[in-house]
N, C-alpha and C positions, 0 to 999 in steps of 0.2 A: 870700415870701408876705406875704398881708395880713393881719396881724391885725383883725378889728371883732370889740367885743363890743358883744350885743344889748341895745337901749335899756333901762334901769331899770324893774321894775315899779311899779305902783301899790304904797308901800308902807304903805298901810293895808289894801286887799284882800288883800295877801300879809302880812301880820301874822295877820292875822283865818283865814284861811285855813291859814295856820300851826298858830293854835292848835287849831281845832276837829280838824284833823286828827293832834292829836301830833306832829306832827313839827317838825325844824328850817327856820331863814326858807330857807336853800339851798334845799331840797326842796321848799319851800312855790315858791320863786321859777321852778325850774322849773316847775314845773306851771301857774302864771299865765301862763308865757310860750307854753303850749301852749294858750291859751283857757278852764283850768280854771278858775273864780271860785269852788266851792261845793262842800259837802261833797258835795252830790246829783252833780254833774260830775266828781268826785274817786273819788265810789263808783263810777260808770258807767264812769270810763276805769281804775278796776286791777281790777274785776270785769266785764269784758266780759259781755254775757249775750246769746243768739241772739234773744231778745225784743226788741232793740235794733235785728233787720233790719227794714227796712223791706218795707212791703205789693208783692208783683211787680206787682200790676194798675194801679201808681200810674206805671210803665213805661208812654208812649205805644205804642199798637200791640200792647201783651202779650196781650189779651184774643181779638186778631185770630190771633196768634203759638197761641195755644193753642186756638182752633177751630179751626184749619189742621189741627195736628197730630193732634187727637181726630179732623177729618173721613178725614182719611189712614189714621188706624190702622183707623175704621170698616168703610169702602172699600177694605182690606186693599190699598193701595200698598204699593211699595218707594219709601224714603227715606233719600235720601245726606246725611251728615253731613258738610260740608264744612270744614276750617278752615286755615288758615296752618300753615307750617313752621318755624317756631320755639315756643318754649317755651308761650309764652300761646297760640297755635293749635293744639297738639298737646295739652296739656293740656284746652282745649276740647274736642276733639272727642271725646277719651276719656271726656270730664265725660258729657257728654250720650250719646253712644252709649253706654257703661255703665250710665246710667239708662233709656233708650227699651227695650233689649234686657230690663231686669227685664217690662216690659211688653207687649211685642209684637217679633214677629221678624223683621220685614222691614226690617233696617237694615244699612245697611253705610258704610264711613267712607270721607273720598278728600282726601288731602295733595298739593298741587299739586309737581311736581317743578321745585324752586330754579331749576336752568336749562336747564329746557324751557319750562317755564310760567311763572316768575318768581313776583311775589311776589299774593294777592291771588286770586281767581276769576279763573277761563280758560277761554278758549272749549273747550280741550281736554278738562277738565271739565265743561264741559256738555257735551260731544258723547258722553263718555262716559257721563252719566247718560241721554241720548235713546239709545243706544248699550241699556244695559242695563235701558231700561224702566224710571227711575225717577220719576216724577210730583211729586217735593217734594225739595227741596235747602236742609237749614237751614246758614247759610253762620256760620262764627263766626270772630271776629276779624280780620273781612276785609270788603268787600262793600259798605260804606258810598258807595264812589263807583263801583262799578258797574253804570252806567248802560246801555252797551252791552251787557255779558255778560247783565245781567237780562233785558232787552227781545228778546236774542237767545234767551235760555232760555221767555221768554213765545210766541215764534212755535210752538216746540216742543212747547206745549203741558206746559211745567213751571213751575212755581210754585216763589218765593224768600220763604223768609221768614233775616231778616239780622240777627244779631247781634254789634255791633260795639261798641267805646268808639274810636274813631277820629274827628277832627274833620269833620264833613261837608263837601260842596261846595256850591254855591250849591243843586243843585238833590238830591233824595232819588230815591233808586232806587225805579220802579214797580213793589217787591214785594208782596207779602201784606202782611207785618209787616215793620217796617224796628225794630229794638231798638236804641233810644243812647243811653246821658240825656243826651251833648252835641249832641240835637239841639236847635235852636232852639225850638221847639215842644215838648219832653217837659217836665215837671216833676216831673221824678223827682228826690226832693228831695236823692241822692246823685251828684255827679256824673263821681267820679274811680275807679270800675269799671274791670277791665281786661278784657280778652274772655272770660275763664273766668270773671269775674263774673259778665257778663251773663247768661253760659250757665245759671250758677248761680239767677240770678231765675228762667230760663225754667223749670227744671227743679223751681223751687218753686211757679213757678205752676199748672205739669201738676200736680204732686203735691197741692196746695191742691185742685185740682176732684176728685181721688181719696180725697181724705180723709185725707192724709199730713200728719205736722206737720214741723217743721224738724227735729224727733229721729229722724226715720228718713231725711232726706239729709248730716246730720254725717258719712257715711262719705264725702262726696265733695268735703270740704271741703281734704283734704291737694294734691288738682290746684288747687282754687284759691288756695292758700296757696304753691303753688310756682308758681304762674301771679303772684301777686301779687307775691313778690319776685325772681321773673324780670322783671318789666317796669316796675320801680321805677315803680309807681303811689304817690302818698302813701299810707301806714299810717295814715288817721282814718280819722274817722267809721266807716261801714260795712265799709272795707277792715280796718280794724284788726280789728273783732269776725270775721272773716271769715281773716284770718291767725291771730288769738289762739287759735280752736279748732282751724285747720287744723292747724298747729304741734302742737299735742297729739293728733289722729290720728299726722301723720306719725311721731312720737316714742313712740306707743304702740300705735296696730294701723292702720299704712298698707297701702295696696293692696302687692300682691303684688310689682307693678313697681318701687313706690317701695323696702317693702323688698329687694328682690335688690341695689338699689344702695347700699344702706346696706351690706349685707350683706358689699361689697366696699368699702369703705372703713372700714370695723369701727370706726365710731365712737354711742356711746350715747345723745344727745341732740343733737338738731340744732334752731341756734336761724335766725332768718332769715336771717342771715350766712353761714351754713352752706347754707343753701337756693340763697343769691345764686351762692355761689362753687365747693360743689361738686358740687350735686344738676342745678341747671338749664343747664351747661353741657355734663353728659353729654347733656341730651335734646335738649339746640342743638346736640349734635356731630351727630347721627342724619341729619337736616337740612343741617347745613353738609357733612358730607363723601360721604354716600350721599342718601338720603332721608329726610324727617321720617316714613314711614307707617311705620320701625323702632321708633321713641320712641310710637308710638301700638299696635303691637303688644305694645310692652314695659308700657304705662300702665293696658293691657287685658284683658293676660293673668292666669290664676287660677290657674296651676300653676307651686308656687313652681321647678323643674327647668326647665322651659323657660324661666323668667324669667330667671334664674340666665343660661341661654347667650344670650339676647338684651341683658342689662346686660354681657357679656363684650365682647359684639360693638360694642357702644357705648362701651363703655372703652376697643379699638383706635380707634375711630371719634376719642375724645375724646385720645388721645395722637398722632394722624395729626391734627389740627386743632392742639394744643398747638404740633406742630413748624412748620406750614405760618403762623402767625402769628406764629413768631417770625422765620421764614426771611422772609417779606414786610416785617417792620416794619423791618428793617436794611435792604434795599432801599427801601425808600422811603424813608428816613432819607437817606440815599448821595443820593438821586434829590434830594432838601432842596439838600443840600450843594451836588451840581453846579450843580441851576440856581439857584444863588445867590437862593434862598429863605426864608432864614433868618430874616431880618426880614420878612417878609411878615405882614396882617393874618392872613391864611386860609392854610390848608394845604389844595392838590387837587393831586394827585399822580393817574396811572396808567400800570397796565403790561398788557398784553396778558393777559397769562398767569398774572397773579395767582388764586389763589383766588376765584370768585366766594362762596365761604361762610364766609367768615373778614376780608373786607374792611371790614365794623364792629369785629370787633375790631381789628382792626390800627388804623382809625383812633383809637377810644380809647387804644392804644399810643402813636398821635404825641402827640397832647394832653399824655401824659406829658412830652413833651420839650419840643413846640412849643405853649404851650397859647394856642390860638386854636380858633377853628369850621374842622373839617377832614375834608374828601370825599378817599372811596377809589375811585379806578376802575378798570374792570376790563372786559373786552370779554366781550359776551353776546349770542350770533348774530352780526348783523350794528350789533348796537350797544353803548355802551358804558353799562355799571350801576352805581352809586357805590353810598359809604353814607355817611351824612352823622352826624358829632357834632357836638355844639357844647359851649361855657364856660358855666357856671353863670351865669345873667343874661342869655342870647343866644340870642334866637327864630331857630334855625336855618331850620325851617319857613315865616318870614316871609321869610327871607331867599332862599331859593328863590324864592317866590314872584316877587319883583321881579326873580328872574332865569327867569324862565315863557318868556318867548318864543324861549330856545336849547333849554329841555327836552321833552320827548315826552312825561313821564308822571311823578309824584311825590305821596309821600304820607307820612304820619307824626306826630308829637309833635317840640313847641320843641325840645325834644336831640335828636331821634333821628331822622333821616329816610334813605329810598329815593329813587333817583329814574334812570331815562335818558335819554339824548340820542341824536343821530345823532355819528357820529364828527368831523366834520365841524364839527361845533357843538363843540365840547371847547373849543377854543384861548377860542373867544367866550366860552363860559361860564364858561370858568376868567375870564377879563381881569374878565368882570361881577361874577362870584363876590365876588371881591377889593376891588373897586371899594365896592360895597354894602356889605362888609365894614367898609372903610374907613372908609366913610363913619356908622356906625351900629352899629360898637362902640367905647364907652367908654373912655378910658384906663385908670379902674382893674380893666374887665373882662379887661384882657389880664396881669393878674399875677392869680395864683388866691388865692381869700379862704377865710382860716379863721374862720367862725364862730365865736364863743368865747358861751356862755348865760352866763358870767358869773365875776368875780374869786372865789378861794376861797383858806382858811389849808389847807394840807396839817393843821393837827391838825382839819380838818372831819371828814377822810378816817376812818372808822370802818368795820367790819365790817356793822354796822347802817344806817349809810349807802348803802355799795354794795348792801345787800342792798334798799333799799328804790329806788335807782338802776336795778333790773335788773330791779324792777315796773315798769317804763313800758315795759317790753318788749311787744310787738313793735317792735326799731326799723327805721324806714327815712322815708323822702323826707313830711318835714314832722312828724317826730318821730324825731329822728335822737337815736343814743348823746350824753348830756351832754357837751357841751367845757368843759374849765374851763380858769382860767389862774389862773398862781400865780407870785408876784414873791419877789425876795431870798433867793433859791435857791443852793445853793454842792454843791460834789460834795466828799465828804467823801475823796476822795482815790485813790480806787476804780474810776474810771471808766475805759473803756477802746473801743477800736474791736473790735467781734468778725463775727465768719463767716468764710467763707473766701478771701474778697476785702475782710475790713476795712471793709465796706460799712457795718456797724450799729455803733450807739452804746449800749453799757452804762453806765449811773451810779449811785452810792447818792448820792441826792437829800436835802440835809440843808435841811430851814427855819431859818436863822438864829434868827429870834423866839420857836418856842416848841420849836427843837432836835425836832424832828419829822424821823424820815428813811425814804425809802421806794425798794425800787429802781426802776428806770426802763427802759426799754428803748426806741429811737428805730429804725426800722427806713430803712435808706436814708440817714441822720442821720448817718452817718460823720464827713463834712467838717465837722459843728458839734463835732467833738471841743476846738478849742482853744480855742472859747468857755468850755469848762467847767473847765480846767485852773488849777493855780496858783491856787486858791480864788478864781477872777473870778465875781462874783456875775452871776448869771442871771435871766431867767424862762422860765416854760413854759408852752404849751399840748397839753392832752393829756386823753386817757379814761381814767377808773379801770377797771381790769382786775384779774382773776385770774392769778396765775401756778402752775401745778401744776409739782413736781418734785420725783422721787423721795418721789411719795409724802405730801409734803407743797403743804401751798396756801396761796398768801398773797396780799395785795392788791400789787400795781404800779401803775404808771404806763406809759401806753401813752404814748409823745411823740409829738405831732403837730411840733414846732417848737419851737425857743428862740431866744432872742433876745438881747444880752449886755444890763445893765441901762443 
């Protein structure tokens, strides 16, 4: 790995800023490094406040978005609530259908199915909404480049209005309301919403024309807080105040759905971490292995008994996805090996009979091993569907693009994309894939890089430290947990390899300088054991953590890596 730590602060702002806030220059330094300069900016980022959201109507099209829906409800329509089958579209759809339904009854919700319909609006979807008489289709987390399907729902005499944070295409769908702030043209002064965000503006903007203030849509802040760290949007600005309170619904009176799943994990506080790893991958099971409209029944329903058997149903869901992406990532791995791939820029691999709902995970699986930008395919009809990751610094999204003329259809975020081709096209695409690759990543993007905020003395490490470390919570993507690194390290004699494959590395971590010692724990770290032996001095990077056991709590050291000095 790469060690970089982040460039020094201004150290006269971060003195000054220091002092006005009590605290030590470490803590002052993080927080400069995060854009803080001021006590005023200091108080706004550890006391989130919902006065902090911004205006919906400052949303290009929102004002259009919410005469649609007042003229609908008027006109006593039926209105389909449309959204994606993962996390942020299921979450969506429940956001807004749970709220339209407080107000009028003509609503009903429609999840496209993974691999009948793929990902995104479908004509089958419309046909279904001309099918069952509905006149208004709010489409969320999807829709952005549905150009055809609109135009096709417009013959029909149905109206789209779109709520998406997806980067658009050259041209905008002739909807009603098109909602994005990454359109060219919005100046909505937030730009990094995820689709249960957006949903979230719309649903304040309805409630602003009814007389509603932000205090009586807080109950439907736990979908977007588990929308938000399901789809690693940065945690600022507006996303952060929007997590910070979600997090304390979901923690203290979440929807029915969210608790039942709590309820079977029987755990007491869940922070975003917890949200990432075990809340949003039960309602991405629903979706990957049956359908997502299970996770939208579960996000919906009000009786905690029937929630209960539908969070059941999705815990088999989510331990039948567990085994299917582990069973495929060894396959693929094997498929590496034979065709002598190993050193390749790019990892694209497929099989026929892969999971079509588990092939994003699997590819972050290879990354583990092979860490380069890496497509998973998978045959879907008559063609084949990938899913595409990439390495931290590598617009995967661009890089499709320069490969546009072998594919059929693609969409997404720099990490994260979708896309098909004809089968026919694979060989081409893969050669270009690689090619482009090549050509346009980095040397030092193909070793992964740890972040480090900056050098610290282990006697920094205090009680009152971490506890003021754990204010800058909510973390994620652009305000990540603090890395520190720490030099002249020695393992007081104690360390040892532990699990049941030896795999993890146990040490008491002694500072030479001021005889400061803490334990440590390195996960995966195995192989670095005999860096630490025989009193060879070290360093480390790593996160201060809590360790609870038996009862007792104390502070650790989380290791990300060592290095010998």
């Amino acid at each position: 790995m790469r060690w970089k730590i982040k460039p020094e602060t201004d150290s006269l702002i971060t003195s000054n800023l220091a002092k006005k806030l009590g605290v030590d220059y470490t803590i002052a330094k993080l927080l400069v490094q995060r854009g803080i300069h001021s006590f005023n900016e200091a108080k706004a980022f550890f006391r989130p406040t919902l006065n902090n959201l911004h205006n919906p109507f400052l949303m290009k099209d929102m004002d259009k978005a919410v005469a649609r829906i007042e003229l609908a409800v008027s006109n006593n329509e039926n209105i389909l609530v449309y959204g994606d089958y993962d996390v942020d579209g299921t979450t969506s759809v429940s956001l807004l259908y749970s709220y339209l339904k407080t107000i009028y009854p003509n609503i009903a919700t429609y999840i496209p199915d993974r691999y009948a319909e793929g990902y995104g609006v479908s004509f089958k979807g419309i046909d279904f909404a001309e099918d069952n008489n509905f006149s208004l289709i709010i489409a969320l987390d999807c829709g952005i480049k549905a150009l055809e399907k609109v135009s096709y729902a417009k013959e029909k005499d149905i109206d789209f209005i779109i709520c998406d944070h997806h980067r658009p295409g050259n041209e905008i769908p002739d909807a009603v309301a098109v909602l994005d702030p990454k359109r060219s043209d919005c100046e909505y002064p937030y730009k990094e919403l995820c689709g249960c965000g957006v949903g979230f503006k719309l649903i304040q903007a309805i409630g602003s024309k009814r007389g509603e203030t932000i205090n009586d849509l807080i109950q439907y802040l736990d979908l977007v807080a588990t929308a938000i760290a399901a789809d690693i949007v940065p945690i600022t600005g507006e996303n952060r105040v929007l997590a910070y309170f979600g997090l304390q619904v979901i923690n203290t009176n979440p929807r029915t759905g969210i608790k039942a799943m709590i309820h079977q994990i029987d755990k007491k506080e869940l922070t975003i971490t917890d949200v990432v790893f075990i809340i949003a991958p039960r309602i991405n099971a629903a979706g990957r292995i049956k359908h997502g409209n299970y996770a939208v029944e579960l996000l919906t329903e009000i009786d905690f008994d029937t929630a209960i058997k539908f969070a059941s149903e999705i815990e088999k869901n989510n331990t039948e996805r567990k085994d299917l992406d582990k069973a495929i990532t060894i396959e693929a791995l094997q498929q590496i090996e034979e065709n002598n791939e190993t050193e390749n820029f790019s990892t694209v691999v497929y099989a026929e009979n892969w999971h079509k709902g588990v092939i994003g995970i699997v590819a972050s699986r290879l990354i583990e091993t092979y860490y380069r930008p890496t497509l998973v395919f998978t045959k879907s009809g008559d063609k084949l569907a990938a899913s595409a990751r990439s390495v931290k610094g590598f617009d995967v999204y661009d890089a499709l693009e320069q490969c546009s003329e072998f594919i059929e259809q693609f969409g997404g975020h720099k990490y994260a994309a979708g896309l098909t081709l004809t089968i026919e096209n694979y060989p081409k695409f893969k050669a270009k894939f690689e090619e482009v690759v090549k050509n346009t990543l980095p040397e030092e993007l193909r070793t992964p890089e740890i972040l480090i905020d900056t050098e610290i003395s282990l006697s920094e490490i205090t009680p009152k430290f971490f506890r003021i470390i754990n204010q800058l919570a909510p973390f994620g993507p652009q305000n990540l947990k603090p890395v520190f690194m720490a030099s002249g390290l020695r393992d007081n004699g104690y360390g040892k390899k532990v699990g049941a494959d030896q795999s993890h590395l146990k040490l008491c971590i002694l500072d030479g300088v001021h005889q400061q010692t803490f334990n440590a724990i390195g996960f995966s770290m195995g192989d670095k054991y005999e860096l630490t032996t025989n009193g060879n001095p070290f360093k480390a990077v790593f996160n201060v953590d809590e360790n609870h056991w038996n009862g007792n709590t104390s502070l650790q050291l989380l290791l990300k890596d060592i290095q010998e000095e």
